[in-house]
C-alpha positions in Angstrom: 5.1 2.4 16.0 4.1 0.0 13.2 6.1 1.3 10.8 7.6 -0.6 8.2 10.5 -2.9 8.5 13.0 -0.7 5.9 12.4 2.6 7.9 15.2 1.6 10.3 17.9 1.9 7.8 16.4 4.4 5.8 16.6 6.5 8.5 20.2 5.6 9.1 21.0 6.5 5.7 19.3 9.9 5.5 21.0 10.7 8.7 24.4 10.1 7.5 23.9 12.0 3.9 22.7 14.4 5.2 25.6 14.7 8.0 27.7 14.5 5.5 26.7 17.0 3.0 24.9 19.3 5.6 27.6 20.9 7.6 29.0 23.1 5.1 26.1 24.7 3.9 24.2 24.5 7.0 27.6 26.5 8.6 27.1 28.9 5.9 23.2 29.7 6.7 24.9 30.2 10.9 27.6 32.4 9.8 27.0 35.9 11.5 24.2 34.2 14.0 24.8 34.4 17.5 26.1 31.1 19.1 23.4 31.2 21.9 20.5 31.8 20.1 21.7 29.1 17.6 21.9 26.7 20.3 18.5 27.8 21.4 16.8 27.1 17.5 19.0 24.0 17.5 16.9 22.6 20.8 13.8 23.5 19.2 14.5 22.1 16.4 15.2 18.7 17.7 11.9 19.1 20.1 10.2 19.1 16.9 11.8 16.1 15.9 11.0 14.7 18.5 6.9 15.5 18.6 7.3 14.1 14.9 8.5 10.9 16.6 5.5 11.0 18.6 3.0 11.5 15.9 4.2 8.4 14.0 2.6 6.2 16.3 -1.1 7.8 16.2 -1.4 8.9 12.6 -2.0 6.4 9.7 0.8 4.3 8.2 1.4 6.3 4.8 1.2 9.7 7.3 3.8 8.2 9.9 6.5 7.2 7.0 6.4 11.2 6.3 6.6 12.0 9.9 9.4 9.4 10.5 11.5 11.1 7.8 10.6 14.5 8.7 12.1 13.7 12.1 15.1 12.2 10.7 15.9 15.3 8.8 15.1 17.7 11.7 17.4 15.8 14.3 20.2 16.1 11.5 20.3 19.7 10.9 19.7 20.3 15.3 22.9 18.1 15.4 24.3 19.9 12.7 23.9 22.8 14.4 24.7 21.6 17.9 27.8 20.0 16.6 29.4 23.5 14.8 28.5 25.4 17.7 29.9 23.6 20.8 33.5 23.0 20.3 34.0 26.4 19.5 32.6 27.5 22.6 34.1 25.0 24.4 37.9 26.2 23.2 36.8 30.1 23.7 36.5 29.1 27.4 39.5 27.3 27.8 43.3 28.7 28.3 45.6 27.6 25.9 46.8 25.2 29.2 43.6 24.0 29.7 42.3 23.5 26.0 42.9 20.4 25.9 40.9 19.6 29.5 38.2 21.4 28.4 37.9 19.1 25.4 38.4 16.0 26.8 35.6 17.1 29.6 33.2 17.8 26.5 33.6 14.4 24.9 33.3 12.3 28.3 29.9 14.4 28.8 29.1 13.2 25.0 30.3 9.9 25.7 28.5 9.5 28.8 25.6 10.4 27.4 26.1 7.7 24.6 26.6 5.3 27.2 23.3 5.7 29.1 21.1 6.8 25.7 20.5 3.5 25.2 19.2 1.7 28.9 17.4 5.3 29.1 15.3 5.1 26.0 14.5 1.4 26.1 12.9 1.9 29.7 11.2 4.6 28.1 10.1 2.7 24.8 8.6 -0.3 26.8 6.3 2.5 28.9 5.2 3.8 25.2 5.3 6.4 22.1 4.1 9.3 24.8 6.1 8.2 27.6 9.4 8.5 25.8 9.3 11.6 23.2 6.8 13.6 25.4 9.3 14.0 27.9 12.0 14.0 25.4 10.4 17.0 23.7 10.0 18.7 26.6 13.7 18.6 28.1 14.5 19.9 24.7 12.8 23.0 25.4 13.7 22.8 29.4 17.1 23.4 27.2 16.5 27.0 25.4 16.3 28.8 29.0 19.6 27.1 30.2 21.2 28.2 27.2 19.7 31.8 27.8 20.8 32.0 31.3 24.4 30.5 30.5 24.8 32.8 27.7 24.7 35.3 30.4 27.6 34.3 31.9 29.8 33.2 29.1 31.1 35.5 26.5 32.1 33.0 24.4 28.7 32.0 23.8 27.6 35.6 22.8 30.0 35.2 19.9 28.7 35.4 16.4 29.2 32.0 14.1 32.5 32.1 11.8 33.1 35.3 13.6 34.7 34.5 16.8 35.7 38.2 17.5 32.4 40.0 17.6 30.7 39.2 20.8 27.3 40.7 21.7 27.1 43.4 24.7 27.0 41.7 27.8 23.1 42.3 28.1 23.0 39.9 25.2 
C-alpha cells in the first residue's frame, strides 16, 4: 500500500485506545437500540472500513495516511459494537444448563476465525489491495441480511441494548 513504515503501529495504538476508552460511551450511544439492527450498522460500519482499506492503495500518500486511520477508527467502534452486542445474545439463547455451552461455542467460532484470519488474508494480500478488501467489504454487507433474517427467528436478538426485557413484536 506504500504507506509509511510507522502506520503499522500507529494503527495498533489507535485500535487499542480507542477499545479501551470506547465501550462505555459507545454502550451508551446503543442503549435503547435494537440488538439486530445494531449488528446490521456494525457490518456496515466495518464494510466501510474496509473500502477505506482499499482506497489507501490508489490515492496519494498524504490522502492514504487519512484513509488508513479512518479505517482504523471505523473497525474499532464496528467491533465495539459487535463485541457489546453478541454475548448478550448469545446468553439470552442459552438455558441456565446450557449457558455456559453456548459460550464456549461462541469463543471457538471467534477463535477459529482467529486461527484462519491470518493464512486467509495473506493469500488474499499477495493477489492485491482489490482482491482482498473488495470481497472483504462485500461479505460485510452479505452480513446485514443474515442478521435480518436471524433476527426473525431469535427473540433475543429483537431485544433493545441495556434493556434486555423489551423485545420488539415478532414482525420486528
Amino acid at each position: 500500500m506504500h504507506l509509511p513504515p510507522w502506520i503499522p503501529g500507529t494503527v495498533l495504538a489507535v485500535n487499542a485506545v480507542l477499545g479501551a476508552v470506547g465501550a462505555t460511551p459507545v454502550g451508551a450511544a446503543l442503549t435503547g437500540h435494537r440488538r439486530w439492527s445494531s449488528l446490521m450498522a456494525s457490518q456496515a460500519i466495518v464494510g466501510g472500513a474496509f473500502v477505506a482499506v482499499l482506497c489507501c492503495a490508489y490515492v496519494p500518500s498524504a490522502l492514504s495516511i487519512c484513509c488508513a486511520l479512518a479505517a482504523v477508527v471505523l473497525v474499532t467502534v464496528g467491533e465495539l459494537i459487535q463485541s457489546l452486542i453478541v454475548s448478550p445474545i448469545v446468553n439470552d439463547c442459552a438455558t441456565a444448563a446450557s449457558r455456559g455451552r453456548y459460550n464456549s461455542l461462541s469463543q471457538m467460532a471467534f477463535s477459529i476465525g482467529d486461527v484462519v484470519t491470518p493464512a486467509l488474508m495473506t493469500t488474499l494480500l499477495a493477489r492485491g489491495p482489490a482482491a482482498t478488501w473488495i470481497p472483504m467489504a462485500a461479505l460485510a454487507l452479505v452480513d446485514m441480511p443474515g442478521i435480518a433474517l436471524l433476527a426473525g427467528h431469535l427473540p433475543a436478538m429483537r431485544r433493545r441494548i441495556n434493556h434486555p426485557s423489551l423485545t420488539e413484536p415478532d414482525g420486528l
